[in-house]
N, C-alpha and C positions, 0 to 999 in steps of 0.2 A: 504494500500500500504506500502512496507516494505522496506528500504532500509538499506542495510549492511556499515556500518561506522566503522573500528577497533572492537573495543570490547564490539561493541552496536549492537543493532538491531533499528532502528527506523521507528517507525510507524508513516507515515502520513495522519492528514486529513487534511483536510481546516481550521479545529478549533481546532485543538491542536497536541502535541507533546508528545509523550512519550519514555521512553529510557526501554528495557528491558534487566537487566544485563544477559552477561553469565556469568558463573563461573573464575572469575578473579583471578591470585594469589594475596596475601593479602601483599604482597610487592611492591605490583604497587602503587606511590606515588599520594595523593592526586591533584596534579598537573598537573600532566597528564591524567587523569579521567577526567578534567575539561576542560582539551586541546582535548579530544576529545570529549566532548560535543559538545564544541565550533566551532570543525571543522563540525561536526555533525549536527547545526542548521545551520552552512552555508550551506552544500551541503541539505539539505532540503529545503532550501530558494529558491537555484539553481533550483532544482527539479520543484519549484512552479512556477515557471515563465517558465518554459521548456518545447518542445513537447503539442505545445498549434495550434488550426486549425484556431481561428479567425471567423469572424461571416459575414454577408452577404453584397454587398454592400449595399444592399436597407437597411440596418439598421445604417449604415453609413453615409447614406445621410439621414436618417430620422434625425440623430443628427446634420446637418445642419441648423434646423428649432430653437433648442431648445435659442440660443444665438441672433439671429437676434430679436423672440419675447420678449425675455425677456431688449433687448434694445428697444423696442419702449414702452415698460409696464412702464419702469423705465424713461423715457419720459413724458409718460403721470400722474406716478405720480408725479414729478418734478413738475405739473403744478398743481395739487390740493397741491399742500406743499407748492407752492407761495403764492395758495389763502387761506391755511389755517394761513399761515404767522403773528403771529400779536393778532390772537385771539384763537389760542392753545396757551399750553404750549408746546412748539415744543423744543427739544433741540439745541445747539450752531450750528448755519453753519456750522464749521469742523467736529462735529461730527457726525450732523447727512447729512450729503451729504457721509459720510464714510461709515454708517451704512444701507444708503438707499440703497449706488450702492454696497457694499459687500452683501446682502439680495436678490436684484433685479440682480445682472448678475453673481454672485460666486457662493452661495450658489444651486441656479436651477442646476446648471455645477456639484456640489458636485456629489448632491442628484439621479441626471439624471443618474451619471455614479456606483451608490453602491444603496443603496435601493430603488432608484425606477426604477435602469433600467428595467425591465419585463415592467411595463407600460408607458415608452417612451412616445409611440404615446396620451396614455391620457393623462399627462404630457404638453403635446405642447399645445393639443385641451383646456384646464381650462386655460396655461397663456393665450392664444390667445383669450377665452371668455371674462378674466377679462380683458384683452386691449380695448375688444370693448365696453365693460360696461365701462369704467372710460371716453373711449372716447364719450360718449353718451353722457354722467353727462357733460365731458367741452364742449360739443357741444350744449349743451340745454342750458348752463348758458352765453355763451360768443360768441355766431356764432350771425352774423347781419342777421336779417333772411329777411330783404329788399333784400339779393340778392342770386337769385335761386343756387341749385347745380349746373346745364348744365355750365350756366354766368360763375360762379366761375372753374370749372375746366380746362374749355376754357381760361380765366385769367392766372390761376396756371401755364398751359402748356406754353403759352407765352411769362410766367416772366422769366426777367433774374436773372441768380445767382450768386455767391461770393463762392468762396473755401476758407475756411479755414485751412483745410487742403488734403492731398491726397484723393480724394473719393474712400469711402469701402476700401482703402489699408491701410490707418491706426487700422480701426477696425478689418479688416484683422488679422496683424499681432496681435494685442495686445490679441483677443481671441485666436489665435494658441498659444499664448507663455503662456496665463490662463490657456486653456487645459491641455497643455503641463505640468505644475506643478502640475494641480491635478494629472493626470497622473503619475508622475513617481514615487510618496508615494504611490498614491492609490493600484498599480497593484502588493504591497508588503502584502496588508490586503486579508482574504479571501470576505471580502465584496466586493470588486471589479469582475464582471464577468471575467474570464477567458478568455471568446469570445473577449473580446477590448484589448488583452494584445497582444504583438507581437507575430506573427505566428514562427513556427521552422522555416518551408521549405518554406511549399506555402500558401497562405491563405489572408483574408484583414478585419485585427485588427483596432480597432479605433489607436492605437496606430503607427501599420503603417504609417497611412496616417499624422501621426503627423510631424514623420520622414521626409516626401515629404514633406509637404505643410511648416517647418523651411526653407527649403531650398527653398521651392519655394517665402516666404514671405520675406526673403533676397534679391531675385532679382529682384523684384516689388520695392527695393527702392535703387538698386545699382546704383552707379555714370552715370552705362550707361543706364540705365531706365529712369535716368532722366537728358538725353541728355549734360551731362557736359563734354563739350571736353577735349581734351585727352594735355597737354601741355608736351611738349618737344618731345622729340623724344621715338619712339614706346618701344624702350628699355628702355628707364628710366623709361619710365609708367608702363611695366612688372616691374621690380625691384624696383621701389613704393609699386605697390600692395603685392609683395612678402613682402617687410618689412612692409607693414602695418597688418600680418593678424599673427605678431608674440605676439599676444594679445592670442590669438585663439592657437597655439602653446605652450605656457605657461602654460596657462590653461588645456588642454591637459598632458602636462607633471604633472603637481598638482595632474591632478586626478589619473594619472596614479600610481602617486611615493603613494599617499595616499590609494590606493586600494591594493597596494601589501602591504602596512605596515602596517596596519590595518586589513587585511585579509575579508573585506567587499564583500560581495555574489558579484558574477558578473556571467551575460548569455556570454559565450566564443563565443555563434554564430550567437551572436550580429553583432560585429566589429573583434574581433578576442584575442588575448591576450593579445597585448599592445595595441591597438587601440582602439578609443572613437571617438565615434562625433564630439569631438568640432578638432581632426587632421584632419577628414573628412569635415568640415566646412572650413577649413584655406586652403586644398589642392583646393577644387571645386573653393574657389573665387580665388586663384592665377591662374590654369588653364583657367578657364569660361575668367578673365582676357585677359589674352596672347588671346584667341580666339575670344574675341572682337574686341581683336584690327585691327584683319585681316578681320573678318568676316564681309558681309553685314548688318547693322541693320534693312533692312525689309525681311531678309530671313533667319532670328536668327530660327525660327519656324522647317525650313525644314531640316538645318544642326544637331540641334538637336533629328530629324526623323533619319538619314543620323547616328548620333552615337551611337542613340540606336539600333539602326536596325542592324548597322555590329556588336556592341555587343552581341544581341541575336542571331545570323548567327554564329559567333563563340560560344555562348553557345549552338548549338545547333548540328553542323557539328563536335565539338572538344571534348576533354576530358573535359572541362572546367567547365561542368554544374556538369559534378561528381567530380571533382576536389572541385570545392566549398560547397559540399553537404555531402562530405565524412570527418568528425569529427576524423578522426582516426591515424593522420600524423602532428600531430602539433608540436612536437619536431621536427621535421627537421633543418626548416630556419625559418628567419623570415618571408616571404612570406607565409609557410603554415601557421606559426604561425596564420596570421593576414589577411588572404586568403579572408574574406568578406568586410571587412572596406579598403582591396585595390582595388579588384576588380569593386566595386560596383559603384566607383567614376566614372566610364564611366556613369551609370545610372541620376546619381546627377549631373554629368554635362551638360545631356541631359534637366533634371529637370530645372536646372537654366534659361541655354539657354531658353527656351521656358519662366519664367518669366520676364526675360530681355524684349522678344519678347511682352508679354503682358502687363506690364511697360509701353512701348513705347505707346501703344494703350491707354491705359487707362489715363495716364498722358498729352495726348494731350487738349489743351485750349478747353474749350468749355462754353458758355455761358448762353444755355436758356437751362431748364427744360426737352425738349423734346429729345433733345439731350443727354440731360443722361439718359433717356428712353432709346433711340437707345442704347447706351453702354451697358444697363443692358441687352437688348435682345441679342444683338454680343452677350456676355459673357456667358450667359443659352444656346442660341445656340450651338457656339461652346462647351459646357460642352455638351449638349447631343450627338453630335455628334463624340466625345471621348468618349464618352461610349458606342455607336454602335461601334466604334472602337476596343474598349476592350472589347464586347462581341464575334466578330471573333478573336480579339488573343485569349481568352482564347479556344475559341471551335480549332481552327486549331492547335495553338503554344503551350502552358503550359500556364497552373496559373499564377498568382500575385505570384511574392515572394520580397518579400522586402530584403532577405539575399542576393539575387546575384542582386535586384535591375536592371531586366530585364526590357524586351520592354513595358509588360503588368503591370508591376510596373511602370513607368512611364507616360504611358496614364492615369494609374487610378489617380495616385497624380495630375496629371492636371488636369484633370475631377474634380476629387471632390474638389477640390484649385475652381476652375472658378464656379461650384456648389456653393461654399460654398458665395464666397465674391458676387455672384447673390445676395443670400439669405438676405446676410448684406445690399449689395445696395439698394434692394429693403425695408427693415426696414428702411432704411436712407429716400427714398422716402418718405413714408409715412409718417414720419416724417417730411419732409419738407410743405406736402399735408399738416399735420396737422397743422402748423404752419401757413398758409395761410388761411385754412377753421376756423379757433379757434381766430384767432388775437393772437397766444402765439409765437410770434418771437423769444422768450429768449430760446426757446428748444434747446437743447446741437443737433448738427447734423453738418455731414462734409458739409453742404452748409446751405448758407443763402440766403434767398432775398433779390436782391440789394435795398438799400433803401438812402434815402440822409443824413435822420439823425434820431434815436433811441429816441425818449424820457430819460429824466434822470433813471424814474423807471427802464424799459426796457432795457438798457444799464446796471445797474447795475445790475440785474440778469442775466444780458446773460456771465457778467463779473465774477460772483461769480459762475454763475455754470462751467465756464471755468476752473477759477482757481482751486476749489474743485470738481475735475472730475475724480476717480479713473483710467480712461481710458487713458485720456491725464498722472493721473501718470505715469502709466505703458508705455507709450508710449515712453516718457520723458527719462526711465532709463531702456530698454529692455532687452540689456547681463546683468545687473547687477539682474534684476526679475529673469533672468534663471538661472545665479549663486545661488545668494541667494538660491530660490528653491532647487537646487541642493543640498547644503549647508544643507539648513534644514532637506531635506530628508535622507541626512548620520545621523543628531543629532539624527533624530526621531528613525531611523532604530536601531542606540546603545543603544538606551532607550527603544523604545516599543518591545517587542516581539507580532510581528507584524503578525503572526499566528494565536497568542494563543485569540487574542481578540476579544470580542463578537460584532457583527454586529453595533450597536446602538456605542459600545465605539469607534468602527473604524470612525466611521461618523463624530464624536465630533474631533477624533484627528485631521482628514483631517481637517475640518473647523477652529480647531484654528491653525494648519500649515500654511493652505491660508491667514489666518485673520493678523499674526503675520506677512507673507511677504508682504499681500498688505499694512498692516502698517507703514510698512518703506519703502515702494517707495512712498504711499503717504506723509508722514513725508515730504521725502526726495525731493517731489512735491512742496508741501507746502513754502516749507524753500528756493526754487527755485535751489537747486542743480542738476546739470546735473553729472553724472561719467563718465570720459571721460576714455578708456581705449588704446586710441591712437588718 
């Protein structure tokens, strides 16, 4: 593939770069030769991420599975590392609870999405075997076998429980924001499939659904998800929220001023020319805002139907679908300029709205076991039935397109958002099962069984693996993990030529990118700092 750059030709593949001169006059200064190289690997880089179709949903929701396993695996080895405790040479608590959880929940994330995506699905099927081999081994050495399975499950379902924190919504977010970072280095390597990277038009990228489900994990833990009334009057709560999201605005501006001065690769049909996501994150929570304030909170779901719906009705009756689809009119104003990242926000705020709406649900008190049962089924339920949904819009209405952030863009980010955190809850489960069937109470899980009092032992590992929990880091410092990431992916991107590198060296980079950022949010866990950015 060949693309014409000034006084180059440039040949693309996926693994390298070459420049073929033509005939230059020999007073063209070295300086400029070099300025258009340079502009030259940009617009290539462009290229690489460009005119991409995205891959299927069922591959999408297959990657649902690969995180929730790898959370109950890293579970159950937590409990042979207790018992190995004492008579290995096991390294320091800090390091190795760093070492265990960057191995057991990063690294599968790495490898899932650059050399081993083609086998996914067998990928899932070995962590999922060695889960139930390890759970074998602490079920043979530490289950009271005085009392039958039936007894005990019946027990289990009965017990009541303890939240320690939001159920599935913290794990929620913390793997969308993991993703999310491998993600946005990754999709610069040619090791990265192509298929997961965002679509031009229409399509559904693992990356997409990344997009929806930031947005949707935002309002799973917004002030009005979790029913905190509104003080003073309606207006001042609007004009609160407006100055609180100038965090969000700033950052935005940073990236903006640092990407024209730097001349750093950017996709234009992303967001548009000056627009970025984090101005698209600051407008949706001020907007969503003002609309909660009016709106009923048990019919958040429908009016969110109600704005997607006259959205796609006007993309559909107006010029507006070609308006946003046509590349060719960006000088104008700023509007065309910026035509997807304004647009879109009817999309995202439909997105939210509907998180808000299941917030509500999901954060409601509930006390015994079967009862979070019930929750997890609501949740799979309603996911499949968003997805019968989204297979009549696609067959009657258009595709998925995440650039205009349509009607069928929006069911699918719910759907696979309520897919996914099933997934998690259900790993949470069984993790709680096992904690019950094993005697290993100290298991890291958003619920506990209520109990009157911990033994010393028991308490103190439930206490150490609290504190050294990569999970609770990331959780602890979340815009700061997405900055950061961000952050390191411009360092890596001016240092590596991220094209030219061979499969195996791509992998290595990702993994000490990741290793280096969970580094310092656990560091920064550790040491008990929070970054408060308002």
């Amino acid at each position: 593939m060949y693309y014409e750059v000034g006084l180059f030709t440039v040949n693309f593949t996926p693994t390298a770069i070459k420049f073929q001169d033509y005939d230059c006059v020999l007073s063209v200064s070295e300086y400029v030769i070099e300025g258009y190289i340079a502009m030259a690997q940009r617009e290539v880089k462009q290229a690489f991420v460009s005119n991409l179709n995205g891959t299927s949903l069922g591959e999408v929701a297959l990657g649902s599975f690969l995180a929730p396993v790898c959370l109950i695996l890293r579970a159950f080895i937590l409990v042979l590392y207790y018992q190995a405790k004492g008579t290995l040479p096991l390294p320091l608590p800090l390091t190795s609870h760093l070492l265990l959880d960057f191995s057991v929940l990063v690294i599968p994330l790495v490898l899932s999405c650059t050399l081993l995506s083609s086998i996914l699905l067998q990928v899932i099927v070995c962590l999922t075997l060695m889960s139930a081999c390890v759970f074998c081994y602490i079920y043979r050495t530490s289950f009271l076998s005085s009392v039958v399975w039936p007894q005990k499950i019946v027990n289990l379902l009965q017990s009541h429980v303890q939240f320690q924190q939001v159920p599935f919504v913290t794990l929620f977010r913390v793997f969308v924001n993991v993703k999310t970072a491998i993600s946005i280095l990754a999709v610069d390597f040619s090791v990265f499939p192509r298929r997961y990277a965002k679509t031009e038009t229409y399509g559904t990228g693992v990356m997409d659904f990344g997009v929806g489900a930031f947005i949707f994990a935002n309002a799973l833990v917004s002030p009005e998800a979790r029913r905190r009334s509104v003080s003073g009057s309606k207006m001042s709560h609007i004009t609160k929220q407006i100055l609180s999201v100038w965090p969000l605005v700033a950052l935005g501006m940073a990236r903006l001023v640092s990407i024209k001065m730097t001349g750093y690769h950017e996709h234009v049909t992303e967001y548009g020319i000056h627009w970025n996501f984090f101005f698209t994150l600051a407008i949706v929570r001020v907007l969503a805002s003002g609309l909660l304030v009016v709106l009923p909170a048990g019919q958040l779901w429908l009016f969110a139907l109600l704005i997607s719906g006259f959205y796609q009705f006007a993309l559909e009756t107006s010029e507006l679908k070609t308006f946003l689809m046509h590349n060719k009119d960006r000088e104008k104003d700023f509007v065309h300029a910026n035509k997807e990242g304004i647009f879109s926000i009817a999309g995202y705020v439909a997105i939210y709205l509907t998180g808000v709406q299941i917030g509500l649900y999901v954060m409601q008190p509930r006390s015994q076991v079967k009862d979070c049962l019930k929750m997890l089924f609501i949740l799979f339920l309603g996911s499949l039935l968003l997805y019968a949904a989204l297979f009549i819009c696609q067959t009657l209405v258009e595709p998925v397109s995440r650039r205009s952030a349509n009607l069928p863009f929006v069911i699918w980010s719910v759907a696979q958002s309520l897919f996914f955190m099933s997934c998690l809850g259900l790993a949470d489960m069984v993790i709680l099962f096992s904690k019950g069937a094993c005697c290993c109470r100290f298991l890291p899980s958003s619920m506990n069984f209520e109990e009157k009092k911990l033994t010393p032992l028991a308490y103190k590992k439930k206490g150490e693996i609290e504190t050294l929990c990569l999970i609770q880091a990331v959780s602890r410092n979340q815009l700061l993990f997405f900055l950061l990431a961000n952050l390191m992916t411009g360092v890596t991107n001016s240092v590596v030529d991220t094209l030219s590198c061979s499969n195996l060296f791509s992998v290595c980079v990702l993994l000490l990118y990741m290793f280096v950022n969970c580094l310092v949010i656990y560091v920064l866990h550790i040491c008990g700092i929070t970054v408060k950015f308002w």
